[in-house]
Structure formats: C-alpha cells, structure tokens
C-alpha positions as CSV (number, residue, x, y, z in Angstrom):
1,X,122.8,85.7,115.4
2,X,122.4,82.3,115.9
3,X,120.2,80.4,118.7
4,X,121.4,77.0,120.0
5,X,119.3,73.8,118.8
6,X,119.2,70.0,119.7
7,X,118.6,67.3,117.3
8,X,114.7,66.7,117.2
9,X,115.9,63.1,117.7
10,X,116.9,64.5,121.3
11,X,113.9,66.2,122.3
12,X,112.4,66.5,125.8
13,X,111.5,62.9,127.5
14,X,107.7,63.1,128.7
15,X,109.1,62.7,132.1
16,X,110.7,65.9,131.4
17,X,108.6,67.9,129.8
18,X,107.9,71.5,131.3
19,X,104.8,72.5,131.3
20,X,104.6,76.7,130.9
21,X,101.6,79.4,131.0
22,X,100.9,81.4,128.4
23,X,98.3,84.4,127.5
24,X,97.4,82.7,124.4
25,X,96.6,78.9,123.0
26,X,98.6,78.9,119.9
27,X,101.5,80.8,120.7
28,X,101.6,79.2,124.1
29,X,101.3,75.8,122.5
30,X,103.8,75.9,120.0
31,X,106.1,77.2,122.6
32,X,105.6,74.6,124.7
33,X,106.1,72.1,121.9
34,X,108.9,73.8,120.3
35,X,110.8,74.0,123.7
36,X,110.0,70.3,124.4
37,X,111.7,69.9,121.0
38,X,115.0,71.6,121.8
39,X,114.3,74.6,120.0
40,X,113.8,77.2,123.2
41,X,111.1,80.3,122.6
42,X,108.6,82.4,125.1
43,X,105.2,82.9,124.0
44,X,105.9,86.6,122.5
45,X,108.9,85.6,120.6
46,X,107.0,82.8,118.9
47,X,103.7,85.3,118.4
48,X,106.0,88.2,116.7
49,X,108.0,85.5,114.7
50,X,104.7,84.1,113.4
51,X,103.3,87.5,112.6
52,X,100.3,86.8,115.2
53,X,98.9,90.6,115.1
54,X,96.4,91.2,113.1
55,X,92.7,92.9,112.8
56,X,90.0,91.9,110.5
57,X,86.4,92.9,110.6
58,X,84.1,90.3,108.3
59,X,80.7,91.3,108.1
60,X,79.9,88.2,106.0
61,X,81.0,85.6,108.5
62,X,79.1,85.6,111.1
63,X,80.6,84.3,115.0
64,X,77.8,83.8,117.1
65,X,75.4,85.7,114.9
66,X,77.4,88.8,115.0
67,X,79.9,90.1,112.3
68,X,83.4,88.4,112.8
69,X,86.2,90.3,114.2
70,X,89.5,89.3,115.1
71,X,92.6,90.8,116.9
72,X,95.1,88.1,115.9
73,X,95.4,86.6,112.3
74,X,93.6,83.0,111.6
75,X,94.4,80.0,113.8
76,X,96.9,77.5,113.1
77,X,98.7,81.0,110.9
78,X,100.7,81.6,113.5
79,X,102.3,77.6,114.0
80,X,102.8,77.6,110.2
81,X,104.8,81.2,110.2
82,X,106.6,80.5,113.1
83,X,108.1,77.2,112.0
84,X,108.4,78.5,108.3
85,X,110.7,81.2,109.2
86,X,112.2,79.4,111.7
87,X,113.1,76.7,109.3
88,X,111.5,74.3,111.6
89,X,110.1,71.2,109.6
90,X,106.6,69.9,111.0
91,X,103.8,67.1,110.2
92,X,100.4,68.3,110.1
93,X,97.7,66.1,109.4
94,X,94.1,66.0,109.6
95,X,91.2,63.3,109.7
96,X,88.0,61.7,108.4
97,X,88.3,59.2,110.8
98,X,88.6,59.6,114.9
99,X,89.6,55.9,115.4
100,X,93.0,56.8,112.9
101,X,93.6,60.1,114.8
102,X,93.8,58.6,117.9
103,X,95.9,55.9,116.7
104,X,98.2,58.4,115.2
105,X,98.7,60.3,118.6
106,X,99.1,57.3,120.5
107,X,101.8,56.3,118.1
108,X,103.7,59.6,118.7
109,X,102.9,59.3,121.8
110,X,104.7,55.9,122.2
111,X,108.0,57.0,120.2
112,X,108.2,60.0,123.1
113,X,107.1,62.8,121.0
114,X,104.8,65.8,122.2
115,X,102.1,66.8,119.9
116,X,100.2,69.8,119.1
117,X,96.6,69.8,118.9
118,X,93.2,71.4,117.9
119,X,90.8,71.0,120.5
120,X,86.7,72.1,120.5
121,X,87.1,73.8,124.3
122,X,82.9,73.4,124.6
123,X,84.5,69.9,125.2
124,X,87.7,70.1,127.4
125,X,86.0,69.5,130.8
126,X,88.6,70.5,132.8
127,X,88.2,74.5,131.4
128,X,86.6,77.2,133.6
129,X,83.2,77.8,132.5
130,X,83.7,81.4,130.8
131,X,85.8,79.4,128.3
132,X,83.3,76.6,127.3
133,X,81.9,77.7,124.1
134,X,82.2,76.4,120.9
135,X,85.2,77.3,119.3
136,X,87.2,74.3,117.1
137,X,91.0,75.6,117.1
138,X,91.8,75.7,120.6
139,X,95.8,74.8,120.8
140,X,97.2,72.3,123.2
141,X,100.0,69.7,123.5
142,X,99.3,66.2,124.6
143,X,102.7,64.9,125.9
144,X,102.4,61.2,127.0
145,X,99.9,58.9,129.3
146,X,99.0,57.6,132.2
147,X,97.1,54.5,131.7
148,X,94.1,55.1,129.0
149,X,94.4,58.7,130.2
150,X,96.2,61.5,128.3
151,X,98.4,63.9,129.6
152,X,97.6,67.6,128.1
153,X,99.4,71.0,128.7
154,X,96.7,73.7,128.0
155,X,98.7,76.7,128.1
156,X,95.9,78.6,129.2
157,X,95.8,76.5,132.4
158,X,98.4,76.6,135.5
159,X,99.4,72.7,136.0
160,X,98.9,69.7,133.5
161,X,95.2,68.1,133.2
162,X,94.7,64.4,132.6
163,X,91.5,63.4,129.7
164,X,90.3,60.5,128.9
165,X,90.3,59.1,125.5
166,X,86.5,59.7,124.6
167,X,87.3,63.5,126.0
168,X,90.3,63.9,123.8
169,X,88.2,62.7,121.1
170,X,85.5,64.2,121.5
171,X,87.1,67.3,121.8
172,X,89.3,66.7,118.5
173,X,86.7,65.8,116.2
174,X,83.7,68.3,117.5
175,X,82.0,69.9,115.0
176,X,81.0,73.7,114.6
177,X,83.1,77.1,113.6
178,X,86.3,76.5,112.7
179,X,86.0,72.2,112.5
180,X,89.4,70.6,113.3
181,X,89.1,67.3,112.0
182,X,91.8,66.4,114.6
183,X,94.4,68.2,113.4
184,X,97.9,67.3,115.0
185,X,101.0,68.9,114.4
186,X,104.6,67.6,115.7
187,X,108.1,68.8,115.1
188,X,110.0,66.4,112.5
189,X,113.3,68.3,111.9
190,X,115.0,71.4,112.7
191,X,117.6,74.0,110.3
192,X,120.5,74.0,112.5
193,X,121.7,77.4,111.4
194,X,118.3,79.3,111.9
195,X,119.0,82.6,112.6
196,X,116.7,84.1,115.2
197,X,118.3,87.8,114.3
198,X,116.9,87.0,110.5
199,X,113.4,85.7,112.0
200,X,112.5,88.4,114.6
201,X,113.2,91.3,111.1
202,X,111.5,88.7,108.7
203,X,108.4,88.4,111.3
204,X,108.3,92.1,112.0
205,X,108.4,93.0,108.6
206,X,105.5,90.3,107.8
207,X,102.7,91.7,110.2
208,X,103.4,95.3,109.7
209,X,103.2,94.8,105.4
210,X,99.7,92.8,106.3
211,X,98.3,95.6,108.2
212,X,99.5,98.1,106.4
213,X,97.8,96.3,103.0
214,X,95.0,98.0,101.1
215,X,94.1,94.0,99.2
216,X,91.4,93.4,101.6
217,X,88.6,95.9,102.8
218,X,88.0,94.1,105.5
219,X,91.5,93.4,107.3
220,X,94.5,95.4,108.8
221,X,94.1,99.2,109.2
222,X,91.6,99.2,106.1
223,X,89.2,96.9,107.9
224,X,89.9,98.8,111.5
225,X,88.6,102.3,109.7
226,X,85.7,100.2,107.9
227,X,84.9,99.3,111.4
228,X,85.1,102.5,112.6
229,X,82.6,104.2,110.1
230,X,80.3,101.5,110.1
231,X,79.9,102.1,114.3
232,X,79.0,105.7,113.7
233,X,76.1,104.5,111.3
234,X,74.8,101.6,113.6
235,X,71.7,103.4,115.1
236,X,70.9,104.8,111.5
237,X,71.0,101.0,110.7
238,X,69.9,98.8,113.3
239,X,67.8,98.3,115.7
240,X,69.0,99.3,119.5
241,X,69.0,95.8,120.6
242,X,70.7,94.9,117.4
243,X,73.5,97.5,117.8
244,X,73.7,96.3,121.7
245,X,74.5,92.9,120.6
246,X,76.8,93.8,117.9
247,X,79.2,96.2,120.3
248,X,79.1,93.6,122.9
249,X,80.2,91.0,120.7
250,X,83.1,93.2,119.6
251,X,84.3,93.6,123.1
252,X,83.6,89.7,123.9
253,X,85.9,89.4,120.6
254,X,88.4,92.1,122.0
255,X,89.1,91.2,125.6
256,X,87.7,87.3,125.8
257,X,88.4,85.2,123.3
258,X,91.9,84.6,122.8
259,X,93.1,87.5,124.9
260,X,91.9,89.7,121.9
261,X,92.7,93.4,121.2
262,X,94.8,94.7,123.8
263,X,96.2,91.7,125.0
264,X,97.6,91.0,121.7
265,X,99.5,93.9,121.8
266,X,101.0,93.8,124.7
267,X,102.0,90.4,124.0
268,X,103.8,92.0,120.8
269,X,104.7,95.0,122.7
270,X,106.5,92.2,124.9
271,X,108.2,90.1,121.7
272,X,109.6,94.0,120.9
273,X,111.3,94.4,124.4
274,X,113.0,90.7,124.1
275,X,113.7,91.9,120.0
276,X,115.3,94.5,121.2
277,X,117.6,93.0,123.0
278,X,118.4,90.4,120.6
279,X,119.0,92.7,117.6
280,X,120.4,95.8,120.0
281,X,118.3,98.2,119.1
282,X,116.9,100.1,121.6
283,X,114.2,101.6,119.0
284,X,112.2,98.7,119.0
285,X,112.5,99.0,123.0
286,X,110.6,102.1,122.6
287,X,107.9,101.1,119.8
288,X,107.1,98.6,122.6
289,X,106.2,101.4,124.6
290,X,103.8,103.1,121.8
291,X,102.3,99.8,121.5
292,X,101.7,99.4,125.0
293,X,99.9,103.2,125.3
294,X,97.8,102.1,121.9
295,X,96.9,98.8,124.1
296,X,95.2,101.4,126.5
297,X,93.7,103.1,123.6
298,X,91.4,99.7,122.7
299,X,90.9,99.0,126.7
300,X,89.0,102.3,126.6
301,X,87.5,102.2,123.6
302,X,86.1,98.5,125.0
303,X,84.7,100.0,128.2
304,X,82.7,102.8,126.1
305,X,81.6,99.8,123.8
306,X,80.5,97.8,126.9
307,X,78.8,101.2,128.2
308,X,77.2,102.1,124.8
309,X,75.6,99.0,124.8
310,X,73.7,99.4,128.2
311,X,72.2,102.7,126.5
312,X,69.5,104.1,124.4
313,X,68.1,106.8,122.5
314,X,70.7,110.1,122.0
315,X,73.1,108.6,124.8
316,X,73.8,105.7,122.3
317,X,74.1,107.9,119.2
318,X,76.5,109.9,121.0
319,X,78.8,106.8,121.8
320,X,78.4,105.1,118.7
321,X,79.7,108.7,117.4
322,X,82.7,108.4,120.0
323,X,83.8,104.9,119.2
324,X,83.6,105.7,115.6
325,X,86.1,108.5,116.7
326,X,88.3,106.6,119.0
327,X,88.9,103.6,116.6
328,X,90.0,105.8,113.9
329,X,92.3,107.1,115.8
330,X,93.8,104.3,117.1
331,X,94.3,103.0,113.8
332,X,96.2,106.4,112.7
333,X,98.6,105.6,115.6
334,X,98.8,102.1,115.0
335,X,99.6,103.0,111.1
336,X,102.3,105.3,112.3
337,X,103.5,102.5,114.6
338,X,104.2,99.8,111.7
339,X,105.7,102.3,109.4
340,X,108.3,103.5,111.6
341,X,108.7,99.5,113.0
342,X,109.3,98.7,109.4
343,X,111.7,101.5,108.7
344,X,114.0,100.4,111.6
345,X,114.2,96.5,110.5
C-alpha cells in the first residue's frame, strides 16, 4: 500500500497552513509539519510509525530531584523514526549562536517553509500555567510572520499564537534539562513510493522489540518490574516524605507531562484502530482494545500512587505493597500484548 505524496517543492503556502490539536508535542508537531509538507498523517499514525511507546525508569538521572521516568521514548526519537521509516528526508540543525538560529528560521521562513522546533515551555508565554516548567524539548512549528512577530502552531493549544522574536529566542536557546540549542527541523525531500503498509509493520515491530529487550535494566518491561520491586521497598528505604515525593513525581510523570502513561497508550491504542484498517486486519482492531483496558490499569494504579502519597505509617506500607503488585501486573499484560502484536505483523 501506497499513500499519495506532493513534491516538498509544493508544500502548504503559510496562508494555507492548517493548524491541528494534538495530545502530544512531538507527534502533534511533526504531523502538523509533515501535513503542511504534503505528506498527510494524524498524531497516532505518526506516534506508532515512530515507535513513541516506551517506559524507562532511571534512578541516576534525576527530573526535578526525583528518579526519571518516562512513558514515551526520548524526545526528538519519535521525528527521527517517523521520517526514517517513512523515507522522509529532513534538516536538523542545532546552535551555538541564537543570532544564526534565528536567521536560519527566518530564512525558511521567507522561502515559505514550516519549521519544527524545540521550545523551553517555562518560556512560551502564551501556555497555561500547569505547563510552565522547565522542560527544553517542547515541539512546535513556526509557519511564517506577521511583522517582527512569529506565527507558532503549538499542537497542544486550540488556535495559532503569535511570539515575538526575543520570546521565540528565548524560548529556543533556554537552558536546563534537556538544552535544545535551537534545534530546527524541516522537511527537505520525500521517497515517493513510501509504503505506509511497510511503515505501520516496521513501526509496530520497532517498539514491541524495545520493550520487550532485556539490554537495559532500566527500560521497557525490565525497567517497569524494576519499578515495581523498588516501590514495595520504599518505606524500608526512605523516608515518608521522601517516598511522598517520589510517588507523586511518578504520577506528575504519568498523567502530566507529555500526556504520560495512559495517554500514551491510548494514543497507540488509537494508531492500532487506524492500522487496522490500513493493513485489514481486524486483530490489531482488537489489541487496541487490550491496550485501552491496560490504559485503565496505569489510571488506577496512578490514583493509588496519588493516595499513597497522602499517607503514613502501615496505610503507606500497605499501598506501596499494592502498587508494587499492580505494576507488575500490568507489565505481564503489557508483555503479552507486544508478543501477540508482534506475532500478527
């Protein structure tokens, strides 16, 4: 199967360009950008292409001076699958110097071409408050101007924002976690065969073989049953206040930032429906509904974090006892999911 492309010489003109919302930054973004590039893809089919999914749990990188954990697998991974398997030829560049990365957008800019960007969102001023923290590879597209101002679709927002050049840069070359250095990606060329069929299997077949991997303690199904034994030992380990903070970061992690644990999955549970279709094969129709049920799985297991937290003594004992439980079993399921997912692609 075959998907029908335009020339990237015939992308989108800015006073065209749609702007869509997504559930996530990245996915959203390249969407967005892909689309504007003639190359048409939702969110999910972009997330399941790029082999998005992912859990890692990295006690020695701290977020917020908690162990790092992660539902979805490092940013700008995602982009790079997705137009790798895709056959989708981009330009990524980063920056020492602001002054030249703003110079490079604006030249893009003036020869009609969208680009992706990393963004600190503790400095996009037109955010919500619950999303102003710092956090370095935030995803959006900056699509033209309108006077010194630039014209951004956020993904994560309902209608096109307007930021001024200091903002933008400012927001490009922040510094903390995860440091940009202005990173900007655009779309240069297309492979004007790509077969979407051979992406969706090659994409399916990437995420379930890196969960399913035994290389790294602390990532896929290994790290989620590393997780899961460590939480049973928290109140031998740490402090209460200690193990407070370290469950609640796990659930800020899971249902916060980035849409996290369940959202992730039903974004993939989501890509499998519209796979389905695609390949005919109603199978993957019903894996989407396992993943769905196993997304309800980590919503609960995040309300007994959040409740756990607010307790002491026995009471929190007995629920680190019961999340240790509950994550291990979610990982069984999920391990049964991604075996019988790889078995039918």
């Amino acid at each position: 199967m075959s998907t029908k492309i335009q020339s990237p010489t015939q992308h989108t003109p800015m006073e065209a360009y749609q702007h869509q919302v997504h559930h996530h930054c990245e996915s959203g973004a390249v969407a967005n950008l892909f689309t504007s590039y003639g190359l048409p893809l939702s969110e999910e089919m972009v997330f399941g292409i790029g082999a998005g999914l992912y859990f890692a749990h990295v006690t020695f990188l701290k977020t917020m001076g908690a162990p790092t954990t992660t539902f979805r697998f490092f940013p700008g991974q995602v982009f790079k699958t997705a137009a790798k398997t895709l056959g989708v030829q981009c330009t990524v560049r980063t920056y020492k110097d602001a002054q030249k990365g703003m110079n490079d957008l604006d030249a893009l800019l003036a020869e009609q071409k969208p680009a992706g960007l990393f963004t600190n969102m503790l400095h996009l001023a037109y955010l919500p408050d619950i999303f102003k923290f710092e956090f370095s590879a935030h995803n959006v597209v900056v699509y033209g101007k309108d006077g010194e101002d630039y014209l951004v679709s956020d993904s994560i927002i309902e209608f096109p924002v307007k930021i001024s050049r200091d903002a933008l840069a400012k927001a490009r070359f922040g510094k903390g976690f995860l440091g940009s250095k202005g990173r900007m990606y655009h779309v240069t060329d297309f492979n004007p065969k790509v077969s979407l069929a051979a992406a969706i299997r090659t994409g399916i077949r990437k995420m379930c073989k890196r969960m399913l991997s035994k290389v790294y303690p602390w990532g896929g199904l290994r790290g989620m049953r590393r997780l899961a034994k460590g939480i049973g030992k928290y109140p031998q380990k740490f402090s209460e206040a200690q193990v407070a903070f370290y469950l609640t970061n796990i659930v800020r992690m899971q249902e916060i930032v980035g849409t996290g644990g369940s959202g992730f999955r039903l974004i993939y549970a989501r890509f499998l429906e519209e796979a389905a279709a695609k390949l005919d094969n109603p199978e993957l129709k019903q894996l989407a509904e396992e993943l769905r049920a196993i997304a309800a799985d980590w919503r609960n297991f995040a309300l007994k974090a959040g409740k756990t937290a607010k307790t002491k003594d026995e009471a929190m004992r007995s629920g680190c006892a019961q999340l240790s439980d509950m994550l291990a079993a979610i990982a069984d399921k999920e391990e049964q999911l991604y075996l019988k997912l790889l078995k039918t692609v």
